[in-house]
N, C-alpha and C positions, 0 to 999 in steps of 0.2 A: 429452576433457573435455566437460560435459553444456554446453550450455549454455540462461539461462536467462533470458525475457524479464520485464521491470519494467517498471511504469509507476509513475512516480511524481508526484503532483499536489501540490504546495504552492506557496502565494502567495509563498514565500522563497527566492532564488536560491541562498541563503549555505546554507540547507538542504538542498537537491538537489543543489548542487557537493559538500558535505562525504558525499552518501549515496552518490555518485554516486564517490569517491572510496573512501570507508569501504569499504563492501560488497563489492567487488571483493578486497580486502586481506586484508580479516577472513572471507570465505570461496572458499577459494582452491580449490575440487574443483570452478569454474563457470567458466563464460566469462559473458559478460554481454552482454545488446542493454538498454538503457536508453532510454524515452518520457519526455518530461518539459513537464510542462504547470503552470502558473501562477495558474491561476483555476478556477475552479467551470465555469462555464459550456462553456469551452472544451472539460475532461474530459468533458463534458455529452456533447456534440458527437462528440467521439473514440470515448465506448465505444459508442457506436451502431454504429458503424463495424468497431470494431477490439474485440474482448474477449480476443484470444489472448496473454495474459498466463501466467505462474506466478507472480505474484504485483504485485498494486497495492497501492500505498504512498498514503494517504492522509491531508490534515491535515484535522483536523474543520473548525475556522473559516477561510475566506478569499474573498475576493471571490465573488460573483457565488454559483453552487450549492454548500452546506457539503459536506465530506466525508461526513455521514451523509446528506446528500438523492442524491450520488452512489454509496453502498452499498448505499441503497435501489432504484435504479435497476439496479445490478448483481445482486442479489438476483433482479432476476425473468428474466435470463436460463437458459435448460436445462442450462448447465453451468458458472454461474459459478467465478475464478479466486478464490484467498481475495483477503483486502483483513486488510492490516495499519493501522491506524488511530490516526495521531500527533495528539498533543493536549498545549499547553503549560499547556491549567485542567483541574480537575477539572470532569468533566460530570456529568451524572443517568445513568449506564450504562444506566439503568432502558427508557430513551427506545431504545436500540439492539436491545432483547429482538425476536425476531423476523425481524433481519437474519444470519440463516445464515451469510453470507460472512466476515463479520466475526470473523478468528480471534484478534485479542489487538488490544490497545493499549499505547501505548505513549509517558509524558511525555517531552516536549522538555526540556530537551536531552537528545538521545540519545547514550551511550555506543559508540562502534561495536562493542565487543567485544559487548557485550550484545544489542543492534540483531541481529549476527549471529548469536545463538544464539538468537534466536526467530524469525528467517527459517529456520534447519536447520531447528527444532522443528516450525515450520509445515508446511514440507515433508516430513518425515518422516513427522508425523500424516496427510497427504494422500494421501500413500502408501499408508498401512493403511486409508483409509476404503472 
């Protein structure tokens, strides 16, 4: 079985237990290592360090650096990992044009079934590129 590292950053415990749960379930041809951080800032910190993901889960709004000043930031690495991008408003999408990494979004609350077929999907496309 592949398996396949996540990071995931939200300000919401209740969030990351249920992904953290979900994901494992609803895609079952993986194993899983699971990062899980709580604020802006702190992700700040970590992907300076650590970028060896297949794939970060991020929320736009939450303490400290947003999800997208955190995607910005991944952006300028030489190989960044994608970045799935959860958001419970509607934002200006407009604002994200230019962040490559950035392969979908996706409103709170999230469905797992659904959640998992654009984590395949992501990977899949990554594949071929």
């Amino acid at each position: 079985m592949a398996k396949k590292r996540i990071l995931m950053v939200d300000d919401s415990e209740i969030v990351t237990q249920d992904l953290q749960a979900s994901i494992p379930e609803n895609l079952k041809l993986y194993d899983f290592e699971f990062d899980v951080l709580h604020d802006g800032d702190s992700a700040l910190e970590h992907i300076k360090k650590d970028l060896k993901y297949d794939l970060i889960i991020l929320d736009w709004v939450m303490p400290g650096a947003s999800g997208l000043m955190l995607a910005s930031e991944i952006d300028k690495a030489s190989n960044p990992p994608p970045i799935l991008m959860l958001t419970s408003k509607f934002h200006d999408l407009e604002v994200t044009e230019g962040i490559e990494s950035i392969k979908c979004w996706v409103l709170k609350p999230v469905r797992p079934d659904k959640l998992a077929d654009t984590i395949e999907r992501i990977w899949q496309l990554e594949k071929t590129a």
